[in-house]
C-alpha positions in Angstrom: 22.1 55.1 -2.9 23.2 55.9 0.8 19.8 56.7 1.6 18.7 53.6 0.4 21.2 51.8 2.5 21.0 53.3 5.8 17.1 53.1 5.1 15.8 51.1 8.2 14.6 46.9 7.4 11.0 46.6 7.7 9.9 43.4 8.9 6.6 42.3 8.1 4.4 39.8 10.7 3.0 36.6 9.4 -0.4 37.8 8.9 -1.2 33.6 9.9 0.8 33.2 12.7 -2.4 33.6 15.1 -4.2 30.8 13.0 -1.2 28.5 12.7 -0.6 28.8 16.3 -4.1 27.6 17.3 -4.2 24.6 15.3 -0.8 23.3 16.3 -2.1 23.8 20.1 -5.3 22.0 18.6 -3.3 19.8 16.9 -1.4 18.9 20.5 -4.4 18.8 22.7 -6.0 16.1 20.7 -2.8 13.9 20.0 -1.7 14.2 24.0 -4.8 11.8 25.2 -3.7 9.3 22.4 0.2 9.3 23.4 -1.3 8.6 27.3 -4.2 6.0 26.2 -1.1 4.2 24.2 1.2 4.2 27.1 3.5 6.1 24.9 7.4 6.7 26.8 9.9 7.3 24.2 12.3 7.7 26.9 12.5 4.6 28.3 14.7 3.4 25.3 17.3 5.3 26.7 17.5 3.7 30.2 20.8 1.6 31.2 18.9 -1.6 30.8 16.9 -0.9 27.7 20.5 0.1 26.2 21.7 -3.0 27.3 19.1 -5.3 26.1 18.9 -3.7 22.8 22.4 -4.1 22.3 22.3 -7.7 23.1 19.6 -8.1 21.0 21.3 -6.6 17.6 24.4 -8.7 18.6 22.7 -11.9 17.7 22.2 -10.8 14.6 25.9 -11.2 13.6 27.3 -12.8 11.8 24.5 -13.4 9.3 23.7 -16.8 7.9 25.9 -17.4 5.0 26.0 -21.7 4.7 25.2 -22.6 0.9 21.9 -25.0 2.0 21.0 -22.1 4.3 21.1 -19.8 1.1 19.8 -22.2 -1.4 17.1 -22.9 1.2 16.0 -19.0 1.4 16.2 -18.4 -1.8 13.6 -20.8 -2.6 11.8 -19.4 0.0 12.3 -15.5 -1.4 10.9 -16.8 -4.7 7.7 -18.7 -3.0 7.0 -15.0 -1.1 7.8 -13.1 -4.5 5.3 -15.8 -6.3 2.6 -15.0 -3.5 2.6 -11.3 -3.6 2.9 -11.6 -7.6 -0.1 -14.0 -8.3 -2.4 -12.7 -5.5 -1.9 -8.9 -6.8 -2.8 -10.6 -10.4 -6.1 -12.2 -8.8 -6.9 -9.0 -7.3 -6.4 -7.0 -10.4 -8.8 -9.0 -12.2 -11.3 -8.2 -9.7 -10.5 -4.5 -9.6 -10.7 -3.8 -12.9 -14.1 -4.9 -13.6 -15.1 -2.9 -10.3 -13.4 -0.2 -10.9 -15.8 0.1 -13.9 -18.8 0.0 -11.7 -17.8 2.1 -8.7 -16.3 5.1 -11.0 -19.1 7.7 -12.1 -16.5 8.8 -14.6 -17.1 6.0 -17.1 -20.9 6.3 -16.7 -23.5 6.1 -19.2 -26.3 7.2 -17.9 -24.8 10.7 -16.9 -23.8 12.3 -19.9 -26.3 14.9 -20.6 -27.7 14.7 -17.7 -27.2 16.7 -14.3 -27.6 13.2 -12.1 -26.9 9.2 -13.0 -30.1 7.1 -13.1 -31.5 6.0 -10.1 -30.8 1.9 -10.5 -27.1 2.7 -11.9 -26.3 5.1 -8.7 -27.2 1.7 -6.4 -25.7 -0.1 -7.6 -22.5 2.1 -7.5 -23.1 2.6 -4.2 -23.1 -0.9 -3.4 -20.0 -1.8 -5.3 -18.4 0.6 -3.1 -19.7 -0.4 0.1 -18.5 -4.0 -1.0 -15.0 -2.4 -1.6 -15.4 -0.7 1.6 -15.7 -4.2 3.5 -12.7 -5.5 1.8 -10.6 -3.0 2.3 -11.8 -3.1 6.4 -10.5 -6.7 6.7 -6.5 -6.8 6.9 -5.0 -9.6 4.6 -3.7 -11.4 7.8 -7.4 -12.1 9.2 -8.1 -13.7 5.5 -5.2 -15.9 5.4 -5.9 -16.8 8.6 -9.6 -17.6 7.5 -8.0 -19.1 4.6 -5.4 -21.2 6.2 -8.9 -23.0 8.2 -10.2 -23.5 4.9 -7.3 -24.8 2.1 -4.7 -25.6 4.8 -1.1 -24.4 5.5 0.8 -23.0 2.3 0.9 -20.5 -0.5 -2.5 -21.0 -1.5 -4.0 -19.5 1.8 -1.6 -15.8 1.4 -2.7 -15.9 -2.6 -6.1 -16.1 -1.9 -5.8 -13.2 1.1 -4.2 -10.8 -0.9 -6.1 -11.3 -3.7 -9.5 -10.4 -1.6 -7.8 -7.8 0.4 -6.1 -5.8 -2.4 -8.4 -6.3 -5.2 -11.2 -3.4 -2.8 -8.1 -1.6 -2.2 -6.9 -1.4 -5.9 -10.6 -0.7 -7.3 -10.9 2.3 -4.9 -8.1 3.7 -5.6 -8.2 3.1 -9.2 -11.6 4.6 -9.5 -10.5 8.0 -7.3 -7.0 7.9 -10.1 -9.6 7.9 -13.2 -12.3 10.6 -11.6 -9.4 13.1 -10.7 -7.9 13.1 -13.9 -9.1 15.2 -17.0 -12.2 13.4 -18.4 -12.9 15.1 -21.5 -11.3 12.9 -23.7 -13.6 10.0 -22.3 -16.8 11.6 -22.0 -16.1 12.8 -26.1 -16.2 9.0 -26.4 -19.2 8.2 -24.3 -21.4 10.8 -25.9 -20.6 9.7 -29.5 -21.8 6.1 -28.7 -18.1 4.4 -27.9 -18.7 1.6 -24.7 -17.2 2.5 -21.5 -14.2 -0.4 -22.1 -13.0 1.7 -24.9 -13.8 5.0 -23.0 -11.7 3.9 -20.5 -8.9 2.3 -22.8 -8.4 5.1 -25.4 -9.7 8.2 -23.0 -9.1 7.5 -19.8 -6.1 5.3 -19.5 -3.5 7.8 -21.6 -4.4 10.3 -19.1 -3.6 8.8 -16.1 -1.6 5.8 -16.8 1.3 6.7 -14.6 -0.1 6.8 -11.7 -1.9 3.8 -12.0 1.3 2.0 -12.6 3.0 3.6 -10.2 0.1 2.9 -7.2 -0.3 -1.3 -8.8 3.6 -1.4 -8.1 3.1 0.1 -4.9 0.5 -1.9 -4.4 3.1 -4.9 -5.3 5.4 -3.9 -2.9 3.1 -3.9 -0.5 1.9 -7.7 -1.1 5.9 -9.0 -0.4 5.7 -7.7 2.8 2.4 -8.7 3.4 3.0 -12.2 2.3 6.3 -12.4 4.6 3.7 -11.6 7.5 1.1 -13.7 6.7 4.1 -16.5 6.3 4.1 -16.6 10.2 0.8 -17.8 10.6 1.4 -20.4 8.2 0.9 -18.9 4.4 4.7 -19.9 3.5 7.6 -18.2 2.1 9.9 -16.3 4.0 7.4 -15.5 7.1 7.5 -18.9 7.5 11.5 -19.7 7.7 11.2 -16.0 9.6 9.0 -17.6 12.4 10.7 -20.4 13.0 14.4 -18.8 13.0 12.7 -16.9 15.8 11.5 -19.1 17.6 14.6 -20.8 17.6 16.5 -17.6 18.6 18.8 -18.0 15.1 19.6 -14.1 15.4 22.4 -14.7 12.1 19.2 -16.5 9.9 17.0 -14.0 10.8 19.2 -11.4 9.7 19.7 -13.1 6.5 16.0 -13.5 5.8 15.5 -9.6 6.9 18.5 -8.4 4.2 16.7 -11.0 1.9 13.3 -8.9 2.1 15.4 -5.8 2.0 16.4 -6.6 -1.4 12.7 -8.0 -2.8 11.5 -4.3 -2.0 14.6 -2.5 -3.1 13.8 -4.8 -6.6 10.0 -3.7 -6.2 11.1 0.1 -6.0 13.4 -0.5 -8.8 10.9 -1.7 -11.5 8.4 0.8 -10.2 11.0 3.5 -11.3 11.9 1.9 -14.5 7.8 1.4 -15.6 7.6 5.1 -14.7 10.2 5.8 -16.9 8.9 3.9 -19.7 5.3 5.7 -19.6 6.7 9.2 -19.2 
């Protein structure tokens, strides 16, 4: 036992260290030409008058906003954003769906028993997800702008945007959800004549039906905060009251409508927990 004791510590070198090293000093040379083409000086927040402005600048926020009309008037407003976000996520999941059909190879036909899909099947596949791709390039604000030209200020325009925007993002990810997971139980399915609807709803879906709950109220989330931004430019909601408190240096009703979008995505993470809960 005392041998063992006074028995020297052998410390072993990280056999990686060499490697690590080289790609954080890779890592650093690339991201350094960024930081200088952005312009990038943390520092300067710290300066006397960036202090000083900053300071200023969170003042006005307080008090918050607290009249009843003001209230009554945002709340209305909270409900139009939440009704945006909620019926353009419900347009784009009715375009997803079907596409996420198409653009997975899970769910294909023409590839069981076989060591490739047909040749007319994998273009179309192709194209489906080079149409996704172009959806997914256009940010939601560019189409509710576009919109906003077409149909004219309100919801309509921010519905319409997310439901285009999110509906390549949704099928994309949807598809990439259903090919990772264990397709077994689907292909069993496909082979023994079933139609790729009921593949997906009897040997896909149990699989993998967390996540794709937990991504579509992700996805949710995502659509109140877009719909507040594309509420600036005229989409409605609280974007809208947001840009003109702004503009009229209100910093108390802008802090209200800020702690009222606080609380749409603290309810958006807390249904997202509770559906998880419920499918576990």
């Amino acid at each position: 036992m005392r041998a063992a004791a006074d028995s020297p510590i052998v410390r072993y070198a990280d056999p990686a260290w060499r490697a690590r090293a080289t790609w954080a000093l890779l890592s650093l040379a690339l991201l350094w030409p960024l930081l200088v083409a952005t312009q990038f000086k943390p520092w300067q927040l710290f300066d006397e008058n960036s202090r000083q402005a900053t300071l200023v600048f969170l003042s006005s926020f307080l008090p918050p906003a607290t009249s009843i009309e003001f209230l009554v008037e945002m709340l209305k407003s909270a409900w139009v954003t939440l009704a945006i976000a909620t019926a353009g996520l419900s347009l784009a999941l009715l375009f997803a769906i079907p596409l996420t059909l198409v653009a997975t190879s899970r769910l294909s036909i023409s590839r069981i028993g076989r060591r490739r899909m047909n040749t007319w099947p994998l273009v179309v596949r192709h194209g489906v997800r080079f149409g996704l791709a172009a959806l997914r390039s256009v940010p939601e604000l560019v189409f509710a702008l576009l919109f906003v030209r077409v149909v004219g200020l309100g919801p309509t325009a921010g519905v319409l945007a997310i439901a285009l925007s999110y509906s390549g993002m949704l099928a994309k990810v949807f598809a990439e959800i259903i090919e990772s997971g264990d397709g077994q139980a689907g292909d069993t399915l496909l082979k023994n004549g079933s139609g790729r609807l009921h593949a997906l709803l009897y040997g896909v879906l149990p699989g993998c039906s967390t996540e794709l709950v937990s991504y579509t109220v992700y996805r949710w989330e995502c659509a109140i905060r877009g719909s507040v931004i594309m509420g600036m430019v005229g989409a409605g909601g609280l974007g809208q009251q947001l840009d003109t408190s702004m503009k009229m240096l209100a910093g108390g009703e802008v802090a209200t409508i800020l702690i009222l979008f606080v609380a749409l995505v603290a309810l958006a993470d807390v249904l997202s927990g509770w559906l998880r809960g419920k499918l576990a």
